[in-house]
C-alpha positions as CSV (number, residue, x, y, z in Angstrom):
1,X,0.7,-33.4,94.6
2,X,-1.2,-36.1,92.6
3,X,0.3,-38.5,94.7
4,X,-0.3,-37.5,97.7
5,X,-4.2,-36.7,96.7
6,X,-4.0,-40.9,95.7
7,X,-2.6,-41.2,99.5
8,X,-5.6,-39.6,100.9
9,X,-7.9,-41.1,99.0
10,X,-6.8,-44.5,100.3
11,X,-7.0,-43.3,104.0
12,X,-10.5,-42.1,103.5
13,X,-11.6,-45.3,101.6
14,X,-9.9,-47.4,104.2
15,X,-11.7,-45.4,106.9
16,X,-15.4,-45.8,105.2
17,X,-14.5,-49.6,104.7
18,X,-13.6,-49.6,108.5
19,X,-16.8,-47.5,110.0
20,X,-19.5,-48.6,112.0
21,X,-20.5,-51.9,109.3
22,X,-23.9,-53.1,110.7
23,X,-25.2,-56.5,110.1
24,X,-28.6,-57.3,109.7
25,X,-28.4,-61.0,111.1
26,X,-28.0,-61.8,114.6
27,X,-25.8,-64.6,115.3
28,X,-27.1,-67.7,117.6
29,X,-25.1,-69.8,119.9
30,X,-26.2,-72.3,117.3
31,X,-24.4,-69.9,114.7
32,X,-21.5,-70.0,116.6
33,X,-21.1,-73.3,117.2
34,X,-21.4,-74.7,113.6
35,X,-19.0,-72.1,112.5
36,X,-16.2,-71.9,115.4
37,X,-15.7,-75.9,116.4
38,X,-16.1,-79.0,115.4
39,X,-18.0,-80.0,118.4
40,X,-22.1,-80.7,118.7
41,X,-24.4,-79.3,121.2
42,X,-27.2,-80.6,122.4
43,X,-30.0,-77.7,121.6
44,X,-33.2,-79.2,123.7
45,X,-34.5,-81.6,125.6
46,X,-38.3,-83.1,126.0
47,X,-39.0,-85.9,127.7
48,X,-42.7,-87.5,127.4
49,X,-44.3,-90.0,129.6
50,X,-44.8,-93.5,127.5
51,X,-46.6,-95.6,131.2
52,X,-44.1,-95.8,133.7
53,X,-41.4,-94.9,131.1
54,X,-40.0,-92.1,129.2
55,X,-38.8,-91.3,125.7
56,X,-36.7,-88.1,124.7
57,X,-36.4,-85.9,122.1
58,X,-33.3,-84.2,121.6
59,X,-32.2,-81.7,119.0
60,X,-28.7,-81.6,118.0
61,X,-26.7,-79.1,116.7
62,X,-23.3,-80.3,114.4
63,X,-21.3,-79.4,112.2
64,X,-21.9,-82.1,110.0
65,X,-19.8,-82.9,106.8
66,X,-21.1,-86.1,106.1
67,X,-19.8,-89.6,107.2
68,X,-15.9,-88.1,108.0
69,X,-17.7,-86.2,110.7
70,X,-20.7,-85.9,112.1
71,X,-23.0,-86.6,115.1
72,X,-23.3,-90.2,115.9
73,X,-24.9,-90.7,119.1
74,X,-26.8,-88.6,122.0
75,X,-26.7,-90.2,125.6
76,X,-28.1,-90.4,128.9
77,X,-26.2,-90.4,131.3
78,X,-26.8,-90.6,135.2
79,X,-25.0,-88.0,137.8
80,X,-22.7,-90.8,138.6
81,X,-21.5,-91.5,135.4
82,X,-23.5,-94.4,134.4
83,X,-24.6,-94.5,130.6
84,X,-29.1,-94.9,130.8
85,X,-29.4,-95.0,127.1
86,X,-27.7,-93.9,123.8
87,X,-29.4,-93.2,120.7
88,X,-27.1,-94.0,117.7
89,X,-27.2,-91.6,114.7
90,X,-26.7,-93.6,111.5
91,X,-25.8,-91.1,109.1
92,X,-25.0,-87.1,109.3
93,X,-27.2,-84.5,108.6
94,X,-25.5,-82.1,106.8
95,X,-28.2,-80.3,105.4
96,X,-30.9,-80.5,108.4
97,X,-29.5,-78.3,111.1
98,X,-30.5,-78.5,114.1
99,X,-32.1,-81.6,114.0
100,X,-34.3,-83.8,116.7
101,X,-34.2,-87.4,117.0
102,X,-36.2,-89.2,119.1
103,X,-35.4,-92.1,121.6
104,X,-37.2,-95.6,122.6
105,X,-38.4,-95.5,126.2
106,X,-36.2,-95.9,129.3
107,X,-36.8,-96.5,132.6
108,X,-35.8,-93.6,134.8
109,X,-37.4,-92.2,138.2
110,X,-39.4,-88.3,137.0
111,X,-36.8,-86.6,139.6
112,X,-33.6,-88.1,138.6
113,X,-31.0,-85.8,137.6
114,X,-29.5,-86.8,134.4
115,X,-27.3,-85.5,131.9
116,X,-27.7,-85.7,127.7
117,X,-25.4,-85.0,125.8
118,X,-23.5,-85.9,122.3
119,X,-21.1,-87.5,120.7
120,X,-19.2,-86.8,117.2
121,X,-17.3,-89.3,115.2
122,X,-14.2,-87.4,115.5
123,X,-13.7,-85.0,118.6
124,X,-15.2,-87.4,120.8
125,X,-18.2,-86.0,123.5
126,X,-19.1,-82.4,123.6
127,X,-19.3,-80.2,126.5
128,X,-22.5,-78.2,125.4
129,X,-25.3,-80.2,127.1
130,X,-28.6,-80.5,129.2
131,X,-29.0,-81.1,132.7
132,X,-32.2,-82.0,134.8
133,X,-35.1,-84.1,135.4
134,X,-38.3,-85.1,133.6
135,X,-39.9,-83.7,136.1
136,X,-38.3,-80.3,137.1
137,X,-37.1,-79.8,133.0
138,X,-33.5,-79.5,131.6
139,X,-31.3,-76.9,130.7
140,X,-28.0,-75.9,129.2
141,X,-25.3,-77.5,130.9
142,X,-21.7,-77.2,130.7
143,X,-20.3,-80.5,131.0
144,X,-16.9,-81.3,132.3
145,X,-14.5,-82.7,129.6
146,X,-13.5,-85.3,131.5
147,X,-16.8,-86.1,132.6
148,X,-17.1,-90.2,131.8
149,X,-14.9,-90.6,128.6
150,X,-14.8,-94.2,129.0
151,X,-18.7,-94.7,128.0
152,X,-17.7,-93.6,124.7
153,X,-16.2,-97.4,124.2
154,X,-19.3,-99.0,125.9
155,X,-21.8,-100.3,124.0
156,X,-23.8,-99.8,121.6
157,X,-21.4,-98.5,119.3
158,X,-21.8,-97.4,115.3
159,X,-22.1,-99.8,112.7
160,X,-21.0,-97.0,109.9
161,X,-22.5,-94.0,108.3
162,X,-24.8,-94.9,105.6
163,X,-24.6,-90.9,104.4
């Protein structure tokens, strides 16, 4: 008898531990990036007139770890495939996440389509980006993974991780 009272008292534990658990946080896509993959995303996009020239400001989001893997560029990159401008990250950012880094000018037309995106040290390009035009805005973007690979040996390329 004893035993079996032990028996039930398992199933009813097991069935409280099991019931309806709420949590309190809401998870992000951010969220679930940095704790599913080991890929970046890029998380916005603002471009801002500098003349006839723009700069952007992109926020990244990584699961950085320190120099063994982390972010290390964002990119421009025309419809066709042709790299506009990368913005090399010199060191991770383990501890700011997301982050924004800004980029010098470039010349691009207001209406040109382009697409940012980035680049970590050791899975290569992600496909979370941006798409759009100074102009019109970006947003998200799912970007084909075998979307122009080859820029990622064009330069400018790292020269290390200083932390």
């Amino acid at each position: 008898m004893l035993g079996g009272m032990k028996i039930v008292v398992f199933i009813i534990a097991m069935l409280y531990m099991g019931a309806c658990h709420q949590d309190d946080r809401t998870s992000t896509s951010e969220d679930i990036i940095q704790e599913n993959t080991v890929e970046a995303a890029v998380v916005s996009v603002v471009a801002t007139a500098v003349g006839d020239t723009y700069t952007f400001n992109v926020g990244i989001s990584s699961p950085d770890t320190g120099c063994d893997q982390y972010a290390n560029w964002w990119e421009v990159v025309a419809e066709d495939g042709t790299l506009i401008y990368r913005r090399i990250l010199a060191h991770s950012h383990v501890n700011e996440q997301p982050f924004v880094r800004s980029g010098s000018t470039m010349n691009i037309i207001a209406n040109q389509e382009v697409i940012v995106r980035v680049h970590m040290n050791t899975t290569g390009y992600s496909v979370n980006g941006y798409k759009g035009s100074v102009a019109n805005g970006f947003t998200t973007f799912m970007i084909s993974e075998d979307f122009a690979n080859e820029l990622a040996n064009q330069s400018p390329q790292p020269n290390g991780c200083a932390f």
